[in-house]
C-alpha positions in Angstrom: 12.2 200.0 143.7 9.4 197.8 142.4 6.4 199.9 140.6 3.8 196.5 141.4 2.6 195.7 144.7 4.9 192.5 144.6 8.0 192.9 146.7 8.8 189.1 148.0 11.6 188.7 146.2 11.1 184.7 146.1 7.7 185.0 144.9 8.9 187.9 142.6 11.5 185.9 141.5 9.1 182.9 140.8 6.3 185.1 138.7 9.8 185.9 136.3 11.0 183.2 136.2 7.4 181.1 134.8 7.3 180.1 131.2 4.0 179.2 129.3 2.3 176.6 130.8 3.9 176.3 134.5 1.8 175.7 137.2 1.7 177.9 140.6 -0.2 176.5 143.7 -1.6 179.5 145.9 -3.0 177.5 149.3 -4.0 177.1 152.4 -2.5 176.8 155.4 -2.9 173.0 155.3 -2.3 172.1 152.0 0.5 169.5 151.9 3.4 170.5 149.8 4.6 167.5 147.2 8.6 166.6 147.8 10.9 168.1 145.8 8.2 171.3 144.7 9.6 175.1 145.7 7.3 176.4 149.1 7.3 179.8 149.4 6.0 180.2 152.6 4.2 183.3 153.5 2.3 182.2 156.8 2.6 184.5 159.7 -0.3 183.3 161.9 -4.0 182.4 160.8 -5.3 184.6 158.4 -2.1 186.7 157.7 -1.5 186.6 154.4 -4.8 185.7 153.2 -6.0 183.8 150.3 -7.5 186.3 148.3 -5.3 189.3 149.2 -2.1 186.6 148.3 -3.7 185.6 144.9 -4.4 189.6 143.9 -1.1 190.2 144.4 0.1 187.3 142.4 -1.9 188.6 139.6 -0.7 191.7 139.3 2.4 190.2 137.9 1.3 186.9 136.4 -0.3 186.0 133.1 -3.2 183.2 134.2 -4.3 181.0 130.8 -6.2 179.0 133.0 -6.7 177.6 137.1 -7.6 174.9 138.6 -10.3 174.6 141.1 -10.7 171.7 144.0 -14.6 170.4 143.5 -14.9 170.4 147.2 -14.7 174.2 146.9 -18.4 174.6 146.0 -19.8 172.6 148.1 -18.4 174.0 151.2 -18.4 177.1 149.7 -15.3 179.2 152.4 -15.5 182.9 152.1 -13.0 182.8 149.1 -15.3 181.6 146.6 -17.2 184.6 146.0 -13.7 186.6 145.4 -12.7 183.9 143.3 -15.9 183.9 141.1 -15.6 187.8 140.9 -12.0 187.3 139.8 -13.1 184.7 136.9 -15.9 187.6 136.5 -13.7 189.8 135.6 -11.1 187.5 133.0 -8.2 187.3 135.5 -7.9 183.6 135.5 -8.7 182.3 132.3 -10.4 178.9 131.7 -11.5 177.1 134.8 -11.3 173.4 135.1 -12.6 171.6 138.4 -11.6 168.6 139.9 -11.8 166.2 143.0 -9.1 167.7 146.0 -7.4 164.2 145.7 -6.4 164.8 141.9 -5.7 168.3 142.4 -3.2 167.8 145.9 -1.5 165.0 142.9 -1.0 168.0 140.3 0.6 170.0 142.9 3.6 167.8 142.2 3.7 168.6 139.4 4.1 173.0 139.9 6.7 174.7 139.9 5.9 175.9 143.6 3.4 176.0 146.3 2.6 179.3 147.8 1.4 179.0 151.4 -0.4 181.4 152.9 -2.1 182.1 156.6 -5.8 180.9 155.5 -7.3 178.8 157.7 -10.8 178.1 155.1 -11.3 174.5 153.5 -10.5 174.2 150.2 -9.3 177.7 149.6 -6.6 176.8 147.1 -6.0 177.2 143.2 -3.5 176.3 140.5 -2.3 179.0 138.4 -1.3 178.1 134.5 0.9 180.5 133.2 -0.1 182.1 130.3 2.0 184.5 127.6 1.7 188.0 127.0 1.7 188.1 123.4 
């Protein structure tokens, strides 16, 4: 049995599987999912699995160089953002880079999956870049 709080196996599976530099979308509800990208689809209803409580997960397992931030995020400003800003606070998602939701939902195609969860907030999505452990 698993030691971490991660026990989807496909999401597991993913986190393992992630070499330096792969990109993993965590999003909302309505965040279209490119063609031909991996969805591991964790929504049960609105709001079950959350944003945050999916992405603290995720980093328990995964190394983060870097995310990626819709601009839209801070001006609408859904309850994630202060979790996220605590997160980056604390170092657990390296560099941040910002940019307008239309570029970011085009470098969605190009991650290795998108992680969908049950949030129902604007804008509360992120692109994980794998980092390395050593």
């Amino acid at each position: 049995m698993k030691k971490t709080p991660l026990l989807n196996i496909a999401l597991s599976r993913l986190v393992a599987s992630l070499g330096h530099g792969d990109l993993v979308v965590i999003g909302d509800a309505g965040l279209p999912v490119p063609p031909g990208v991996e969805l591991i689809d964790l929504a049960l209803t609105p709001g079950v699995p959350d944003f945050i409580g999916t992405l603290r997960v995720v980093l328990s397992e995964m190394q983060v160089e870097r995310h990626v931030l819709a601009e839209e995020i801070f001006a609408k400003a859904p309850p994630a953002l202060a979790s996220l800003e605590r997160l980056n606070g604390e170092g657990l998602l390296g560099a941040r880079q910002a940019m307008a939701h239309e570029d970011f939902k085009q470098l969605t195609r190009q991650a290795r999956a998108v992680v969908r969860t049950g949030e129902c907030q604007p804008y509360s999505n992120i692109i994980l870049v794998a980092g390395v452990t050593f």
